[in-house]
Short mmCIF file of the C-alpha atoms (twelve columns), coordinates in Angstrom:
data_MODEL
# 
_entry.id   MODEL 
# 
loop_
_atom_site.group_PDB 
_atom_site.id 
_atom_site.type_symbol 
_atom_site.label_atom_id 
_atom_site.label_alt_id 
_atom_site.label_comp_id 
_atom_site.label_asym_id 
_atom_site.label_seq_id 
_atom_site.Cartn_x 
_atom_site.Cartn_y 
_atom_site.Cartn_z 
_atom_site.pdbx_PDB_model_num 
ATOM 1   C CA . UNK A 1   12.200  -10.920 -4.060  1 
ATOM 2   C CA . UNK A 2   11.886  -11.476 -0.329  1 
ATOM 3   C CA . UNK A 3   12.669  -14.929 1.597   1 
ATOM 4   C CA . UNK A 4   9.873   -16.780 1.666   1 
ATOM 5   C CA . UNK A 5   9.252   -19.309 4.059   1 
ATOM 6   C CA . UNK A 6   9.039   -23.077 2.751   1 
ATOM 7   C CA . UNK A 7   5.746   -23.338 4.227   1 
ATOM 8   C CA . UNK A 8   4.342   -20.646 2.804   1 
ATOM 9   C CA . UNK A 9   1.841   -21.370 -0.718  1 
ATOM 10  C CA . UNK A 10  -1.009  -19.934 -2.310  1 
ATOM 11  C CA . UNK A 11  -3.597  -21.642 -0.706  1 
ATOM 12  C CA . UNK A 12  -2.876  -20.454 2.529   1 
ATOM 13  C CA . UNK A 13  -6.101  -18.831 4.082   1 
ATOM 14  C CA . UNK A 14  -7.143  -15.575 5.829   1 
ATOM 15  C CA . UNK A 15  -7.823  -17.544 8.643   1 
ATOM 16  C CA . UNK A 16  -4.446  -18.974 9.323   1 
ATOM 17  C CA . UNK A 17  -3.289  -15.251 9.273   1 
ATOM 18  C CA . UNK A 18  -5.163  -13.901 11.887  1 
ATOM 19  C CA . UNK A 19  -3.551  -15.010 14.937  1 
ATOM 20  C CA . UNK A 20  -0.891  -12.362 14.040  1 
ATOM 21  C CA . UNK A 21  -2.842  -10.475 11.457  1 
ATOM 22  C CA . UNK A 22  -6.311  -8.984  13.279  1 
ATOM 23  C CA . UNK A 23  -8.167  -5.773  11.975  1 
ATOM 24  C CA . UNK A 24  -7.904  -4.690  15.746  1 
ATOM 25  C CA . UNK A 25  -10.107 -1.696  15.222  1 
ATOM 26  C CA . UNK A 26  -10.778 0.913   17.583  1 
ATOM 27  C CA . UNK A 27  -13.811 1.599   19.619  1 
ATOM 28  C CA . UNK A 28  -15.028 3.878   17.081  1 
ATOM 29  C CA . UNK A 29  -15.372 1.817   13.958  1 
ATOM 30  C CA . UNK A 30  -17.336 -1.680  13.439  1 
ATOM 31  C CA . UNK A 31  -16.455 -4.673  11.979  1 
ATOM 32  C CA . UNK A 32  -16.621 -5.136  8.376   1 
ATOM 33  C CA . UNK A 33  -20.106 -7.354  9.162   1 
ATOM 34  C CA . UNK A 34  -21.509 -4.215  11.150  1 
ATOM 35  C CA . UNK A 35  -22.168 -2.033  8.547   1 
ATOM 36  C CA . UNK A 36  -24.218 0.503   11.284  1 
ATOM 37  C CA . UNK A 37  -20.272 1.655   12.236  1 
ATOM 38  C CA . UNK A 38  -17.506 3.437   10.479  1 
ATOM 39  C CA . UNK A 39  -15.039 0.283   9.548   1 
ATOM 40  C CA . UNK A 40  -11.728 1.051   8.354   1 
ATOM 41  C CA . UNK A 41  -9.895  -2.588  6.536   1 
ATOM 42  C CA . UNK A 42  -6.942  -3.234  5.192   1 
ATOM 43  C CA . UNK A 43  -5.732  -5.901  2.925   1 
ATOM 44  C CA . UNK A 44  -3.708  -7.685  1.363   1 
ATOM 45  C CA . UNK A 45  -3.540  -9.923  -2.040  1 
ATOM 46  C CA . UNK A 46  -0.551  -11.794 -2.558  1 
ATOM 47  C CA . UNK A 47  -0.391  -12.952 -6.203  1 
ATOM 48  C CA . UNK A 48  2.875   -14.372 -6.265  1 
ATOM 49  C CA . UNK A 49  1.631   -17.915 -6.488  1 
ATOM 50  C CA . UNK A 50  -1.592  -17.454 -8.505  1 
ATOM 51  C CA . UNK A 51  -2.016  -19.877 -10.999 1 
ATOM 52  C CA . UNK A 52  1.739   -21.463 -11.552 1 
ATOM 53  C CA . UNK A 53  0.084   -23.418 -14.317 1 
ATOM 54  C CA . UNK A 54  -0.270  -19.748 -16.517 1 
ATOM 55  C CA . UNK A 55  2.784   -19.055 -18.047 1 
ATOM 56  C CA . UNK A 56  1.806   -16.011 -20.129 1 
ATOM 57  C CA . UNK A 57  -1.190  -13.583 -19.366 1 
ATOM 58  C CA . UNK A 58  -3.288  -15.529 -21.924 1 
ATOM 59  C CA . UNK A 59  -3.413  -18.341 -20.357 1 
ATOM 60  C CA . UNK A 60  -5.246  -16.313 -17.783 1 
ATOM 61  C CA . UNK A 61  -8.103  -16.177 -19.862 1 
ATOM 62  C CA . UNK A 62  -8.916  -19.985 -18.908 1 
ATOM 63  C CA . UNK A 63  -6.906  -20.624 -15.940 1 
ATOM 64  C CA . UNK A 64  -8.199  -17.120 -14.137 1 
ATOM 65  C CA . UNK A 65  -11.726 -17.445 -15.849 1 
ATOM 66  C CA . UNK A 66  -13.852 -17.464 -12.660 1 
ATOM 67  C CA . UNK A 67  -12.033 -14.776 -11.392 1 
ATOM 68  C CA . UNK A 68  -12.266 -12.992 -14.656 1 
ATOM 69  C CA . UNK A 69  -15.899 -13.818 -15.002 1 
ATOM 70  C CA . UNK A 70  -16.836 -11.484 -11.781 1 
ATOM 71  C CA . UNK A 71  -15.195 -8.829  -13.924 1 
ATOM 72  C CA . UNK A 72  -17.048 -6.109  -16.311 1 
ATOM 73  C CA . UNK A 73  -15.794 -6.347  -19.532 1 
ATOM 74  C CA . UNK A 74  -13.708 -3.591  -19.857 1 
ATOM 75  C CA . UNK A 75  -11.664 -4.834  -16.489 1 
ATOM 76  C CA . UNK A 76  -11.393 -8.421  -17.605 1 
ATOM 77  C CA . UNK A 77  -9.788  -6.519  -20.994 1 
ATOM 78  C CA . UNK A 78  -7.533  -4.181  -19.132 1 
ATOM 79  C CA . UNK A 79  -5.885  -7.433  -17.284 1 
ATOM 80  C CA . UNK A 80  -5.834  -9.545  -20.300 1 
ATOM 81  C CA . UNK A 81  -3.709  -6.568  -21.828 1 
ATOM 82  C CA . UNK A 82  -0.619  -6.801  -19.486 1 
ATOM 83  C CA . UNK A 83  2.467   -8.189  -21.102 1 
ATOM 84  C CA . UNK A 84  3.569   -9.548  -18.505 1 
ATOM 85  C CA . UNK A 85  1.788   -12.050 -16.305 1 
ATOM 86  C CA . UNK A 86  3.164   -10.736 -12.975 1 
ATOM 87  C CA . UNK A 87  1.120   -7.480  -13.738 1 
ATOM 88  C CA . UNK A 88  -2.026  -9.127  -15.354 1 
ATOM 89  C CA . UNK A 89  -1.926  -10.749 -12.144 1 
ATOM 90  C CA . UNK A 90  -1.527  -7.863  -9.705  1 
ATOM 91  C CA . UNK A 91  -3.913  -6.036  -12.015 1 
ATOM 92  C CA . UNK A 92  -6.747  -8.507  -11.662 1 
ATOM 93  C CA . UNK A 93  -6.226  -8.539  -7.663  1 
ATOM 94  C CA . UNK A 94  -6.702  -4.879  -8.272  1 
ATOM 95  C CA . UNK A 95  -9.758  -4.661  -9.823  1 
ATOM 96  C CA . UNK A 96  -11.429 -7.776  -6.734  1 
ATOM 97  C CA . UNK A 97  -10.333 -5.649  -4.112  1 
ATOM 98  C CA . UNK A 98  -11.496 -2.716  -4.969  1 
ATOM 99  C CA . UNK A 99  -15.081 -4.896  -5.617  1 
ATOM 100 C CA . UNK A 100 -15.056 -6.445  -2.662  1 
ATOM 101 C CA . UNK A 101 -14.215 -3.697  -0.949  1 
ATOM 102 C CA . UNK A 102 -18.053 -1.900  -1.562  1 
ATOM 103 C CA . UNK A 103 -19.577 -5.324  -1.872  1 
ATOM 104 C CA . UNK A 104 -18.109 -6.371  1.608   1 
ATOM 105 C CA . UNK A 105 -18.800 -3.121  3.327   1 
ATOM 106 C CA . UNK A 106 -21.706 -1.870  2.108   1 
ATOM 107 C CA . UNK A 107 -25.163 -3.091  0.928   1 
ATOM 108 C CA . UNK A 108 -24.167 -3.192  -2.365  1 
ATOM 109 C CA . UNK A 109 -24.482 -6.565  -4.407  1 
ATOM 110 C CA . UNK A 110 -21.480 -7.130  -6.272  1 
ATOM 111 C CA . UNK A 111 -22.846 -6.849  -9.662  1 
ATOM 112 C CA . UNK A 112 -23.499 -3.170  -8.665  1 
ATOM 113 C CA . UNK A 113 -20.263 -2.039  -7.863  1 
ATOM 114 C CA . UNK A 114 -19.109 -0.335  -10.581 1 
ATOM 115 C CA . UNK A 115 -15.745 1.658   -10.519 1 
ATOM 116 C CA . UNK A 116 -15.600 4.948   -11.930 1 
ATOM 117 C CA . UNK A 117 -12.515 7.787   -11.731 1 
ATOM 118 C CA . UNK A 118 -13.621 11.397  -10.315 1 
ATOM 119 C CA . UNK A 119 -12.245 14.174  -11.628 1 
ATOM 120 C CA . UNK A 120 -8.543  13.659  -10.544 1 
ATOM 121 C CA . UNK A 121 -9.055  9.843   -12.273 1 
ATOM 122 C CA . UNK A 122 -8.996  8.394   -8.846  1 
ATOM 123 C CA . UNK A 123 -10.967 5.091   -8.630  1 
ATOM 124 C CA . UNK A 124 -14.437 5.689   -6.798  1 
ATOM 125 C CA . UNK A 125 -17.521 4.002   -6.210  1 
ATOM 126 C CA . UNK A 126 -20.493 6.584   -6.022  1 
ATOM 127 C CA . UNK A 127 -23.747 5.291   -4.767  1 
ATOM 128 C CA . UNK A 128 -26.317 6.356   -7.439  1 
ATOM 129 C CA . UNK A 129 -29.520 6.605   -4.768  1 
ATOM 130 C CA . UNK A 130 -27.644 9.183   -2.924  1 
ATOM 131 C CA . UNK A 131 -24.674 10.385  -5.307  1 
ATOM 132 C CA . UNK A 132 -22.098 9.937   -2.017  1 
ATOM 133 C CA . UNK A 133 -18.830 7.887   -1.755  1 
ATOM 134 C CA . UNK A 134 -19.690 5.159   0.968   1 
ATOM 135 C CA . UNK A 135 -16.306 3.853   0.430   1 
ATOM 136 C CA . UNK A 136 -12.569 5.695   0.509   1 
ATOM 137 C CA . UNK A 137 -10.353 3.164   -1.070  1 
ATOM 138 C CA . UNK A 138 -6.894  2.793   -2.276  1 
ATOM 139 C CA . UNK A 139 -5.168  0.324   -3.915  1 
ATOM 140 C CA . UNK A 140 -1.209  -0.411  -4.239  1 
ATOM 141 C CA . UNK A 141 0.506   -3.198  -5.538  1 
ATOM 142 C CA . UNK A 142 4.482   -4.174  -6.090  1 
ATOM 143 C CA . UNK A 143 6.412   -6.934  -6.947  1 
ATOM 144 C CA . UNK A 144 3.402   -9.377  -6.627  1 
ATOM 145 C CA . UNK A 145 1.296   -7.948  -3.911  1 
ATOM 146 C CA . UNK A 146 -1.809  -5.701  -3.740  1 
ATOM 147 C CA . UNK A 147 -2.862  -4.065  -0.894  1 
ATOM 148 C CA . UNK A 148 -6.239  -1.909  0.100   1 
ATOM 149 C CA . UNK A 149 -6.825  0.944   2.539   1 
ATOM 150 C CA . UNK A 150 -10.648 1.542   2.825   1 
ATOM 151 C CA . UNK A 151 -13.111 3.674   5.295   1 
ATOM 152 C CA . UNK A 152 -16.422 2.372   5.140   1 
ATOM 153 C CA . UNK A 153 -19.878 4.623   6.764   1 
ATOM 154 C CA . UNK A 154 -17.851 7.557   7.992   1 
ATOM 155 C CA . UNK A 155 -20.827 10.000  8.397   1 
ATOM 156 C CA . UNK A 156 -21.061 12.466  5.304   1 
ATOM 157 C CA . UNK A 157 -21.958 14.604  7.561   1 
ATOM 158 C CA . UNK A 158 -18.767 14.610  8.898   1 
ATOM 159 C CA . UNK A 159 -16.764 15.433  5.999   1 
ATOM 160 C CA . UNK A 160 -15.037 13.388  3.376   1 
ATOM 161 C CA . UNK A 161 -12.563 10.342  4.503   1 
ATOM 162 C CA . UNK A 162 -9.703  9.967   2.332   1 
ATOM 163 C CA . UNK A 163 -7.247  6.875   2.052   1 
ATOM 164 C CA . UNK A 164 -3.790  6.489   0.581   1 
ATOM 165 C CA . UNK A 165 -1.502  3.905   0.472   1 
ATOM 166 C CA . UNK A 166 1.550   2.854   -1.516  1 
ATOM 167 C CA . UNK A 167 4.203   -0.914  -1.239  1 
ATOM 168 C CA . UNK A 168 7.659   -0.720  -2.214  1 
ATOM 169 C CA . UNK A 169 9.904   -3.942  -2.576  1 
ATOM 170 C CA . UNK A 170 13.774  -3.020  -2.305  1 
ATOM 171 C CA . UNK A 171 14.680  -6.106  -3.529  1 
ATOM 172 C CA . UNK A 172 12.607  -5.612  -6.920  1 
ATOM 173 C CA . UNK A 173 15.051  -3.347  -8.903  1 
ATOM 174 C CA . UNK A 174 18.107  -4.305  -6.313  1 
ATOM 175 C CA . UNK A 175 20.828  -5.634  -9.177  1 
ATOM 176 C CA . UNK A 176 19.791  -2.418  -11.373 1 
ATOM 177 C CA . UNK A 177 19.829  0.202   -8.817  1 
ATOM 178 C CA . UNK A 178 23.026  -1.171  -7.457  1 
ATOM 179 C CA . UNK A 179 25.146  -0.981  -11.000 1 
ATOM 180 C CA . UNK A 180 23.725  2.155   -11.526 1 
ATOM 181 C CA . UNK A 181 25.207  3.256   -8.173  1 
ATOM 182 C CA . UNK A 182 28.512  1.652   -8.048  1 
ATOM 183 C CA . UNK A 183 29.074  2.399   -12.039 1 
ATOM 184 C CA . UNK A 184 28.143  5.687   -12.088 1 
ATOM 185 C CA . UNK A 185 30.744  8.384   -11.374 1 
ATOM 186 C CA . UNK A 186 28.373  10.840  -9.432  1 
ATOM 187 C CA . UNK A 187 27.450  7.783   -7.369  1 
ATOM 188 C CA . UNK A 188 24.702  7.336   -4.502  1 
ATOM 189 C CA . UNK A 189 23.998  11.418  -4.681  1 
ATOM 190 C CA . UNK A 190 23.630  11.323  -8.555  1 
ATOM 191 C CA . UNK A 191 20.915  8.631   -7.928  1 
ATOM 192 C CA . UNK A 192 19.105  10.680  -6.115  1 
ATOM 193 C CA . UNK A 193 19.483  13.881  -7.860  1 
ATOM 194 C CA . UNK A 194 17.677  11.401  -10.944 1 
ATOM 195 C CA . UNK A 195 14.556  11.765  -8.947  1 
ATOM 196 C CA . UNK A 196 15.022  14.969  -7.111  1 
ATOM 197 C CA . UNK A 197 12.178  16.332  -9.112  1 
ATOM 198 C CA . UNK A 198 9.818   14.320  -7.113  1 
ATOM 199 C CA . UNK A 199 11.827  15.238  -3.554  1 
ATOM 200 C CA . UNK A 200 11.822  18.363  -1.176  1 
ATOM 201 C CA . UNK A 201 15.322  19.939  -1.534  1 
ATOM 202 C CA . UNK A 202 15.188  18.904  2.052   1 
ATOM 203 C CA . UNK A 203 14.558  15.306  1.461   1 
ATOM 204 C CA . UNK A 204 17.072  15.086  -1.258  1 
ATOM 205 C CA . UNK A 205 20.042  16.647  1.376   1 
ATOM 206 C CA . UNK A 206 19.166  13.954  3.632   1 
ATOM 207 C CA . UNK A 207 19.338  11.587  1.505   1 
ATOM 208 C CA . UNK A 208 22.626  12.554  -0.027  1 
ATOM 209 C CA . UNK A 209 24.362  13.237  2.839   1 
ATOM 210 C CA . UNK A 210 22.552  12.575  6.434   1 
ATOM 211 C CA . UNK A 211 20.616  9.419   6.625   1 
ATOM 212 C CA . UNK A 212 23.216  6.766   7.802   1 
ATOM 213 C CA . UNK A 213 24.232  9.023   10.649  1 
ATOM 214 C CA . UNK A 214 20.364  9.497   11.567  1 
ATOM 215 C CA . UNK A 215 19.306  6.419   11.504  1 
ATOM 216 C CA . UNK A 216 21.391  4.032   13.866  1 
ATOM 217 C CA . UNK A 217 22.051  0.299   12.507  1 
ATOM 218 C CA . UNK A 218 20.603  1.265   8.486   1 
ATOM 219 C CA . UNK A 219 23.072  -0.860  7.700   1 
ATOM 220 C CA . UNK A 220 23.719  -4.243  8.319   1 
ATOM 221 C CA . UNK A 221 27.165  -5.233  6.846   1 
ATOM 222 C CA . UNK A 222 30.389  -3.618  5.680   1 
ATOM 223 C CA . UNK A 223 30.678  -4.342  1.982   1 
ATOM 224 C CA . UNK A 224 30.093  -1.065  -0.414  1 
ATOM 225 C CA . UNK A 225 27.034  -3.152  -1.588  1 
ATOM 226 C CA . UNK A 226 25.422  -3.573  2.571   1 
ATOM 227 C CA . UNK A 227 26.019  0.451   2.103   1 
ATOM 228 C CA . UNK A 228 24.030  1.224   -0.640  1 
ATOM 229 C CA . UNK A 229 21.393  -1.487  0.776   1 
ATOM 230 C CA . UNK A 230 20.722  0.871   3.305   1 
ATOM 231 C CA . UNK A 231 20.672  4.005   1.706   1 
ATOM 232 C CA . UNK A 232 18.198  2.602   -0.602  1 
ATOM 233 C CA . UNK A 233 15.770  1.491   1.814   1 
ATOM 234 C CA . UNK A 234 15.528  4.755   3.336   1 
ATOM 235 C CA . UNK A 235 15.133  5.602   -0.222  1 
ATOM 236 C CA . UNK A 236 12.196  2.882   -0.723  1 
ATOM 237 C CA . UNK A 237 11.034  4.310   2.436   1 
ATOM 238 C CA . UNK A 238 10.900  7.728   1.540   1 
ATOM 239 C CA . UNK A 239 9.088   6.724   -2.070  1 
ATOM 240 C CA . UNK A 240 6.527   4.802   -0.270  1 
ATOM 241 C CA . UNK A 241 5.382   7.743   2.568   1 
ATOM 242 C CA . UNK A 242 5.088   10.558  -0.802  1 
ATOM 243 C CA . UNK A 243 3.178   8.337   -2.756  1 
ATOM 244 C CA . UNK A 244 0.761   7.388   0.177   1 
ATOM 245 C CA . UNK A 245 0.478   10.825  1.270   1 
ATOM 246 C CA . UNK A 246 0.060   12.111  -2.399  1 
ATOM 247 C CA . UNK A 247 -2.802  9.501   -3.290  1 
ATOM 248 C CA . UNK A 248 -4.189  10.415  0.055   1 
ATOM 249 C CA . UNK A 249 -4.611  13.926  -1.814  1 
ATOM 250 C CA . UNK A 250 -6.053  12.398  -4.940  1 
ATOM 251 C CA . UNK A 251 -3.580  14.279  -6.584  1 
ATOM 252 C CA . UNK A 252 -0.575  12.420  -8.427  1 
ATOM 253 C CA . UNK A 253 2.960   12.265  -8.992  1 
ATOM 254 C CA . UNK A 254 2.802   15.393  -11.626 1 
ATOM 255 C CA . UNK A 255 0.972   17.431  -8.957  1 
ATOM 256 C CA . UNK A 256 2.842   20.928  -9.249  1 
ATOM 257 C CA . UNK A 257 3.746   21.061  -5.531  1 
ATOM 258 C CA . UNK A 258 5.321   18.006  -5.070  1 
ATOM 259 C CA . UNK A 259 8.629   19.398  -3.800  1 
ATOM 260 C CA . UNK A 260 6.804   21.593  -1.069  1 
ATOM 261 C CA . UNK A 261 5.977   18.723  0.822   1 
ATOM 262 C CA . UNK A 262 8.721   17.265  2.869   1 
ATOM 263 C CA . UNK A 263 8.889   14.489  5.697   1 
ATOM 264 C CA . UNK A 264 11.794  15.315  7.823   1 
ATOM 265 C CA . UNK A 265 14.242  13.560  9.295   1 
ATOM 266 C CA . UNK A 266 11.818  10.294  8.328   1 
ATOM 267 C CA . UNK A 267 13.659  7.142   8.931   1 
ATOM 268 C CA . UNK A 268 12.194  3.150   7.695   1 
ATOM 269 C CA . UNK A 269 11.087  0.508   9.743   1 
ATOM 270 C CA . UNK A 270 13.649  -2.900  10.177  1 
ATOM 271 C CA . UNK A 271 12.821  -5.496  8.372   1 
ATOM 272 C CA . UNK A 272 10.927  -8.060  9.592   1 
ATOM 273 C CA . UNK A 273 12.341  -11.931 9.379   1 
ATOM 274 C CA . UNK A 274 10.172  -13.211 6.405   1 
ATOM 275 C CA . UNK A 275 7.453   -12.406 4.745   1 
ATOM 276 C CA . UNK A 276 4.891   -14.794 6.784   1 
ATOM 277 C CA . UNK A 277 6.350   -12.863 10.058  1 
ATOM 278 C CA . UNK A 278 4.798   -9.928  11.459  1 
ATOM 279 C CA . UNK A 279 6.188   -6.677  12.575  1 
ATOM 280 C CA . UNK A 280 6.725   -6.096  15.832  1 
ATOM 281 C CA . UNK A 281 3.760   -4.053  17.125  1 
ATOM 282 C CA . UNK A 282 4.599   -2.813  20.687  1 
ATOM 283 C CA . UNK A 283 8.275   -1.465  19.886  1 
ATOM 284 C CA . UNK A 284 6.999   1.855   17.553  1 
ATOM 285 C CA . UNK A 285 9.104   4.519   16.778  1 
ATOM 286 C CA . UNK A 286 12.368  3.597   17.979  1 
ATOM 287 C CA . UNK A 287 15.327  2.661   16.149  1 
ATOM 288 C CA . UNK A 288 14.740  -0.941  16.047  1 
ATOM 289 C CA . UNK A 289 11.312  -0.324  15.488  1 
ATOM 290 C CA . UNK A 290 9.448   -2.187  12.572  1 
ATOM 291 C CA . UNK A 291 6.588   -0.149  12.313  1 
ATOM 292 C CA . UNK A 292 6.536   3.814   12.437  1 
ATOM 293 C CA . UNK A 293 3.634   5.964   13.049  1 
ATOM 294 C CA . UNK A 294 5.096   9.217   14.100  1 
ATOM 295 C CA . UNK A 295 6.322   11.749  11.056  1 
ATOM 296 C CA . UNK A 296 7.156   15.160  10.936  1 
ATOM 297 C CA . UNK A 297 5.072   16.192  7.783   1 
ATOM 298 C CA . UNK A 298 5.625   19.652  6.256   1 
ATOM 299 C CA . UNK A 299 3.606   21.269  3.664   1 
ATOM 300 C CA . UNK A 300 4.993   24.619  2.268   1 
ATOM 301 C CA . UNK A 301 6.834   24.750  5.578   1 
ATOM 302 C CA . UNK A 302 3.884   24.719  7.501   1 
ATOM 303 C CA . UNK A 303 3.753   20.848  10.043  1 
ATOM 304 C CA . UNK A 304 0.844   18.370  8.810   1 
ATOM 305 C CA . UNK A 305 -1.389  17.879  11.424  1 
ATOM 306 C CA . UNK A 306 -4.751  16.204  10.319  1 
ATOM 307 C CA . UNK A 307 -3.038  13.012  8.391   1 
ATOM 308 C CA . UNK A 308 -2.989  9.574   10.182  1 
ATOM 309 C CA . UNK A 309 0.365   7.645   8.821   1 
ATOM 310 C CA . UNK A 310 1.908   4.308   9.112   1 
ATOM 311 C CA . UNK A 311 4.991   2.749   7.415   1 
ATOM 312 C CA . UNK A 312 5.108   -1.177  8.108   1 
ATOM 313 C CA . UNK A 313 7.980   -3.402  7.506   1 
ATOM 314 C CA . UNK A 314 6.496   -7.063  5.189   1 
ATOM 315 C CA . UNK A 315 9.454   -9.128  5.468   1 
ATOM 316 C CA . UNK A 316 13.399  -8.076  4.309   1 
ATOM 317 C CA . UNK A 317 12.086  -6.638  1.378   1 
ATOM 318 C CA . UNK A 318 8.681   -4.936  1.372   1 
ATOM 319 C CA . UNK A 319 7.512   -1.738  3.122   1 
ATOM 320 C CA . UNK A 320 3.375   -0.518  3.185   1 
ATOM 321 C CA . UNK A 321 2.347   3.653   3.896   1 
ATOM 322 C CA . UNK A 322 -0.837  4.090   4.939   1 
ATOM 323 C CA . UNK A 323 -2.125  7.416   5.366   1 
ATOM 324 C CA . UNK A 324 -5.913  8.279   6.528   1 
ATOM 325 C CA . UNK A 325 -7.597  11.658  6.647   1 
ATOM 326 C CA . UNK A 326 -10.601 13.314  8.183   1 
ATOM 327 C CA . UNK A 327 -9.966  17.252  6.864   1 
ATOM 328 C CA . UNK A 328 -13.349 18.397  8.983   1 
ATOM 329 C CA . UNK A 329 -12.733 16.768  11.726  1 
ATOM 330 C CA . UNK A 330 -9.109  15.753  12.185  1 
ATOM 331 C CA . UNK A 331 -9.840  14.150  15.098  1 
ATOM 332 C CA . UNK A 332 -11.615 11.400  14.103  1 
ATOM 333 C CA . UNK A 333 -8.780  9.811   11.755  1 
ATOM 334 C CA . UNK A 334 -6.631  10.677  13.762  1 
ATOM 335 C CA . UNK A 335 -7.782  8.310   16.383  1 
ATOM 336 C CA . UNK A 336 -7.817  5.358   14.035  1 
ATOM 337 C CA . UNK A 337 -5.189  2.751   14.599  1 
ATOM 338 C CA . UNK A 338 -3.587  1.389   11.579  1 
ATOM 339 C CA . UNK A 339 -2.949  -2.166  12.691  1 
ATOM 340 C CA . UNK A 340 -1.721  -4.832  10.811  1 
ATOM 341 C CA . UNK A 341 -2.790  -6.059  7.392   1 
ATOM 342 C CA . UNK A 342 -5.397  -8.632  6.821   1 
ATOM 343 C CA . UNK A 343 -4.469  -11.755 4.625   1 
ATOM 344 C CA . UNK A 344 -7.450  -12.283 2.193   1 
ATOM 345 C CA . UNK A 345 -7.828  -15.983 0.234   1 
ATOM 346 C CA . UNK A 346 -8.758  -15.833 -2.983  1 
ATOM 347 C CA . UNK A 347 -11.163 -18.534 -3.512  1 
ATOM 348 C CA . UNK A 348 -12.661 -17.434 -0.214  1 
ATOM 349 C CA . UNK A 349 -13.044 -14.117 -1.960  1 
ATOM 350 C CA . UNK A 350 -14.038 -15.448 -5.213  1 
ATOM 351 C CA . UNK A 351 -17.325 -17.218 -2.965  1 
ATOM 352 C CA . UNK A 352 -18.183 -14.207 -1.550  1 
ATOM 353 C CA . UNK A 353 -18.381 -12.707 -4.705  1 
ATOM 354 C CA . UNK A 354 -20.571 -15.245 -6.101  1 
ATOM 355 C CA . UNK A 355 -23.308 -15.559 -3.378  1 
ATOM 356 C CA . UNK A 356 -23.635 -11.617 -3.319  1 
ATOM 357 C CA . UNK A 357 -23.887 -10.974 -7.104  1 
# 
């Protein structure tokens, strides 16, 4: 779990975000209260300190019930159904975002924004007076946050609009990932042969053998454990840019070409200071860079060249991809800026979603 400053609780609004949080969008999308304009949000739940009073995901059931309440039933079941209250949690922000989302940027009253899965069982909201998707969204969450990339209005016309995004925490699975490194015999390479099914052969080398030399300062101490540290944010890094880019697709993790996509030579943002402190946004792409928007992206060895990406540093711990694509006219996403992440308040969500049922 990240450092999180003292000052920092769940009651915190958007509002006290936003004078290092904006939407800054470009000239060619609205804001989210123009809905004339192609918008393009993204946002951020933190459920960390939701409800402290619920101990187990039960309790949810009364301590969550407003929240529930905006739910259809088969929702409010799926989030009463986590073990775990950390993911009942998460999985409730889920399913408001995702509502708000089509509520917020389209006509739509709330009550009529009902999820459904195409058919690669991504989550969609399909306008049933014109059968269209006015809405790309996707939806991460890790380690207590949830996070949404949507495109609102972007002329059909123009092609579909398609949104991926994916949050790792490094600190999540730290004590685990670290005895299984420093136990095992076969060491930091047999880690990541244990997921090079999911890797480019190219990606796995790099890995294994060439990441601390290409990317200056990875790590930050001198003890075996600062070592591994930094080979496992690259790691986390790595994760986070394949998932984005694979959701972008609609495909998932089982997709049969998964190891013919490769980002090369990809290296992860610093961390920022806290959690409550923003990356740096005017120092991109360097090594001391927090934020990265330049990838070399390589699909059966051909370069990537319609797919908007961003990998953000949250704090010591957490990392957010973002990827955005316009297939029919590349041009378009690729001229989007993905800025900084928007703070939303629950309750102030939870009034929206009452005065536009």
């Amino acid at each position: 779990m990240s450092n999180i400053p003292k000052h920092f609780t769940a009651n915190l609004t958007r509002k006290s975000f936003d004078s290092y949080s904006p939407l800054n969008p470009q000239k060619i999308m609205a804001s989210p209260s123009n809905k004339k304009g192609t918008v393009l949000v993204q946002w951020i739940l933190d459920t960390r300190f939701w409800y402290p009073e619920a101990t187990q995901t039960k309790h949810l059931e009364t301590r969550a019930s407003r929240a529930l309440s905006l739910l259809p039933e088969a929702e409010r079941t799926a989030v009463l159904r986590y073990f775990h209250i950390r993911d009942a949690k998460m999985s409730l922000a889920s399913h408001l975002l995702k509502h708000y989302a089509v509520a917020k940027l389209t006509p739509t009253p709330w009550s009529a924004t009902t999820i459904t899965r195409n058919s690669k069982t991504k989550p969609v909201y399909i306008d049933p007076s014109t059968g269209q998707e006015p809405v790309s969204f996707n939806v991460t969450h890790q380690a207590g946050i949830v996070a949404l990339v949507a495109v609102a209005n972007y002329p059909p016309s123009h092609g579909p609009a398609d949104t991926g995004i994916d949050i790792v925490c490094t600190s999540e699975r730290r004590d685990r990932d670290q005895k299984m490194i420093l136990t095992d015999p076969a060491g930091w390479p047999g880690f990541v042969d244990m997921h090079a099914d999911v890797f480019s052969p190219g990606e796995v080398s790099y890995l294994k053998y060439r990441v601390l030399s290409a990317v200056p300062g990875l790590v930050s101490g001198s003890k075996p454990e600062d070592l591994i540290d930094g080979k496992l944010r690259a790691f986390y890094a790595l994760w986070a840019l394949r998932e984005a880019y694979i959701k972008l697709t609609g495909e998932a993790l089982l997709a049969e070409w998964l190891r013919e996509l490769e980002f090369v030579s990809f290296r992860p943002p610093r961390p920022t200071e806290a959690w409550g402190v923003p990356a740096r946004e005017d120092d991109v792409d360097t090594d001391t860079a927090q934020v990265i928007r330049k990838f070399d992206i390589r699909f059966r060895g051909e370069k990537v060249e319609d797919v908007n990406m961003c990998l953000r540093s949250m704090g010591p711990d957490y990392m957010i991809a973002t990827a955005v694509r316009t297939s029919d006219r590349k041009e378009d996403a690729l001229g989007w800026e993905l800025g900084p992440y928007e703070f939303l308040d629950l309750n102030e969500l939870l009034d929206f979603a009452e005065a536009h049922r």
